[in-house]
Structure formats: C-alpha cells, structure tokens
C-alpha positions in Angstrom: -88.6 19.9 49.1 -88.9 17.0 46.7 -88.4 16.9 42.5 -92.4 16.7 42.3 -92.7 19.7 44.3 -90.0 21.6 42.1 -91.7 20.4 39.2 -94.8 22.6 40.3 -93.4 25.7 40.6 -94.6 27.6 37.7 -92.8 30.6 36.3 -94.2 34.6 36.8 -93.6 37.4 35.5 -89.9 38.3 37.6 -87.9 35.2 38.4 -88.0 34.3 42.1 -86.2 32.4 44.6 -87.1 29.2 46.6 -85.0 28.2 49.2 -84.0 24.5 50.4 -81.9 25.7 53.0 -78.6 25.8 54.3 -77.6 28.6 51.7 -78.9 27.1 48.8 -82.4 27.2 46.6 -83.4 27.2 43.2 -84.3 30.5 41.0 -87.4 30.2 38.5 -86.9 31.8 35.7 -90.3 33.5 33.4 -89.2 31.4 31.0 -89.3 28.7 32.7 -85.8 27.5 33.3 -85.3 26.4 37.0 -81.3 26.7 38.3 -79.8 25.8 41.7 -77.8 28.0 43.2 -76.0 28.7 46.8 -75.4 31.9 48.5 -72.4 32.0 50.2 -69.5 34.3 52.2 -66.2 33.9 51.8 -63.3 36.8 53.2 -66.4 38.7 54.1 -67.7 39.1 50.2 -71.2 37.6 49.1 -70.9 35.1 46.3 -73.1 32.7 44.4 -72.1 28.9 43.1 -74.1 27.4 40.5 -75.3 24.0 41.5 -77.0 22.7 38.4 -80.1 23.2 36.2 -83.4 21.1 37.3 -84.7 18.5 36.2 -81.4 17.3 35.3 -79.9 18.3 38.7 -82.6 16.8 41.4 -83.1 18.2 44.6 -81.0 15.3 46.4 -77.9 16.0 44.2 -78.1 20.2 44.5 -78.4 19.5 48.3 -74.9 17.3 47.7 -73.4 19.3 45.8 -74.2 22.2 48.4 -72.6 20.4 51.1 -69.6 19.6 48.9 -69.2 23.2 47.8 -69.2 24.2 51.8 -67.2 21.4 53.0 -64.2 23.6 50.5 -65.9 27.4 51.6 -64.9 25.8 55.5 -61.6 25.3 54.2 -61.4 28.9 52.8 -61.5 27.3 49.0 -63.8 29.3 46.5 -65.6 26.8 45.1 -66.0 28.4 41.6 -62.1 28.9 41.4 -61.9 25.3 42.0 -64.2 24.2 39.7 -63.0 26.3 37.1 -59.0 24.9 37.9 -60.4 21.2 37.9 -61.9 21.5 34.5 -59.0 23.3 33.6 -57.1 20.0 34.1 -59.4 17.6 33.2 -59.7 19.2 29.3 -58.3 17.4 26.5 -55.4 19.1 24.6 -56.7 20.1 21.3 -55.4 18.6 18.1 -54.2 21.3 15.3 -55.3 18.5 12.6 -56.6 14.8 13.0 -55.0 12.1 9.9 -57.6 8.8 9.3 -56.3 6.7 6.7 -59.0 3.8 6.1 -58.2 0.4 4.7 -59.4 1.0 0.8 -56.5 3.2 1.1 -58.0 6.6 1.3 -57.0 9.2 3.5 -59.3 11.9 5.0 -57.9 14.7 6.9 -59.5 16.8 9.7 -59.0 20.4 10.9 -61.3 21.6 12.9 -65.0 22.0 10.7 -63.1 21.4 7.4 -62.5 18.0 5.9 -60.5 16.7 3.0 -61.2 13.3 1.8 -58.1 12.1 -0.7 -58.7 8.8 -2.8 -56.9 5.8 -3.0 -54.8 7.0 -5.9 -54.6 10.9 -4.4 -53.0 9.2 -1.3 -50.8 7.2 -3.0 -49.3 10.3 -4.9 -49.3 12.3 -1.8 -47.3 9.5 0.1 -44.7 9.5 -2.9 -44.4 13.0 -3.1 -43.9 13.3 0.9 -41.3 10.5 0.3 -39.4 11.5 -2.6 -37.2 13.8 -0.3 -35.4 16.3 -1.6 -36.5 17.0 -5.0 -38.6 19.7 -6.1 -42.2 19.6 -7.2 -44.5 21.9 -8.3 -48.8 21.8 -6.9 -50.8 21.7 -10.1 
C-alpha cells in the first residue's frame, strides 16, 4: 500500500480495517480519522499497539514501527508497557513555581495557569522584606 492509496480510503458508516500485513493495518474511522494499529499475541493473550495516526504517520513509518514493536514481542517485551516506561523516563519533572526576574527589575512569577507580575518597586520591597530576617511584618 502507498500514502496515496491510504489517502483514498473514504470513511462509511462502521469503521473498518485495512490490512498492510504482517499483523498490522490501519482502521478508518466514519469520521474520518485513519489510525495504525498492530494485532498481536503475547503469553497466549490478543493485544493491539497503536502505531500512529495517518497522514502524520505514513505507511513506511507504521510498517517500521511494526517491525520495531515485533522485534520486542520476539523478545517477550509488551510493547505498550515499554512505551509507556520510556515516556515515563523521558518526562520532565514538573516545577511547583517558575521565578523570571527581567532586567527593568520586575519580577513575574509562574505557577501553573496563574501569573503574578510585580514592578520594579514591588520587587524591590519584596527583596527587602525576604532579607530583613527575623523581624516581623505584617501583608497590607
């Protein structure tokens, strides 16, 4: 099969299946949406890996990424547990807050969707207050 030939597959009413072999095809969708999948077994159970969604995943990288996700099924690996662990370890550790001071002095602070924005001046006393230790002050 080639991408022009996925392209022409036109959705019905049910989604169907068209296969490209070895395990793997792509499932049209009635709305349109066309997904690569693979059918596999593994300790004797029927599973299925996602591949990709096309266009964005053509039919040269889904059959790739087929044989890459047999080449770990031959080693007795489920390939959705080890995507699942590699993204695991690839994800960035989230911040609780993110500090941007700019050079005109002001100083904007981050925490998740919210956003404080402190002038010049409003950082200044904030630094001074954070500095003066162990006296007492009072938030007006």
């Amino acid at each position: 099969m080639t991408d022009a030939e996925i392209l022409a597959l036109k959705p019905k009413a049910k989604s169907y299946k068209v296969s490209i072999g070895k395990g793997a095809y792509i499932s049209v969708m009635p709305n349109g949406r066309k997904y690569w999948r693979l059918r596999y077994r593994l300790n004797g159970k029927e599973n299925k890996y996602a591949l990709g969604v096309f266009p964005a995943v053509s039919v040269d990288q889904a059959k790739a990424a087929r044989e890459s996700a047999k080449a770990l099924i031959r080693k007795g690996i489920n390939p959705s547990i080890a995507r699942r662990e590699e993204r695991a370890k690839s994800r960035v550790p989230r911040c609780l807050f993110r500090l941007v001071l700019s050079l005109n002095g002001s100083l904007t602070i981050e925490a998740g969707k919210a956003t404080l924005t402190l002038t010049p001046a409003q950082t200044q006393a904030l630094t001074a207050f954070l500095n003066s230790g162990t006296e007492k002050h009072s938030v007006v």
